[in-house]
C-alpha positions in Angstrom: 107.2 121.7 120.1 106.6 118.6 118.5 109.6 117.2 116.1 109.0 115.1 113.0 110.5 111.6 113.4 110.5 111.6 109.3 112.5 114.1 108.4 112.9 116.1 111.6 111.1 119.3 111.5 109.9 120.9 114.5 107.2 123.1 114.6 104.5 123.9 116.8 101.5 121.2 116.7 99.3 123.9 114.7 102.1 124.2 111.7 101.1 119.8 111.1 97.9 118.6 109.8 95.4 117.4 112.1 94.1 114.2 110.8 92.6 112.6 113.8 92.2 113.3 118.1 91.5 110.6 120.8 92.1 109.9 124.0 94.1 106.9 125.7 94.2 106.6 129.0 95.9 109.6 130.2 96.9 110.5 127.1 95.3 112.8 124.7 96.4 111.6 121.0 97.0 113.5 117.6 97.4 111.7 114.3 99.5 114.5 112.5 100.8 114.8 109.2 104.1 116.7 108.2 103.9 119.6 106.0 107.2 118.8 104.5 107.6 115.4 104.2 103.6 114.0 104.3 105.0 111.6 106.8 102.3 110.5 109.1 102.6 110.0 112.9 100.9 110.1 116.4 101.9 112.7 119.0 101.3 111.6 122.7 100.7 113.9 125.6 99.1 113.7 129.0 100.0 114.4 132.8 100.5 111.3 134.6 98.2 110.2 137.9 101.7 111.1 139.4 101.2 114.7 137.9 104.3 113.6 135.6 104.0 115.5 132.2 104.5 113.2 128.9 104.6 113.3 125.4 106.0 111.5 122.8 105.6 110.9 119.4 105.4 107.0 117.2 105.8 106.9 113.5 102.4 105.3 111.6 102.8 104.5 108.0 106.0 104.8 105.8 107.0 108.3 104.6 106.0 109.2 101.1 108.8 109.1 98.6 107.0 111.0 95.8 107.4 108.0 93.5 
């Protein structure tokens, strides 16, 4: 489940936009955008050389207002 940190929906990552994939490091990255807000941010997830699974999510951008 990966959780908005604009306006907090949760969803699945399929239910966001994809707008871009890398990889760094460890991680694999996903620039998603919000389906109800159109607040942009990058969602973090990789297993650790420990075998520790982690993900995480940074905002990118401000969240559109609609102006």
């Amino acid at each position: 489940m990966v959780k908005c940190p604009h306006c907090g929906f949760e969803g699945i990552d399929r239910a966001f936009t994809l707008l871009k994939t890398w990889k760094y490091g460890y991680y694999n990255v996903k620039r998603l955008q919000c389906p109800i807000c159109s607040g942009k941010f990058n969602y973090y997830h990789g297993v650790s050389p420990r075998g520790k699974t982690i993900e995480f999510v940074i905002r990118v951008g401000g969240k559109r207002t609609g102006k």
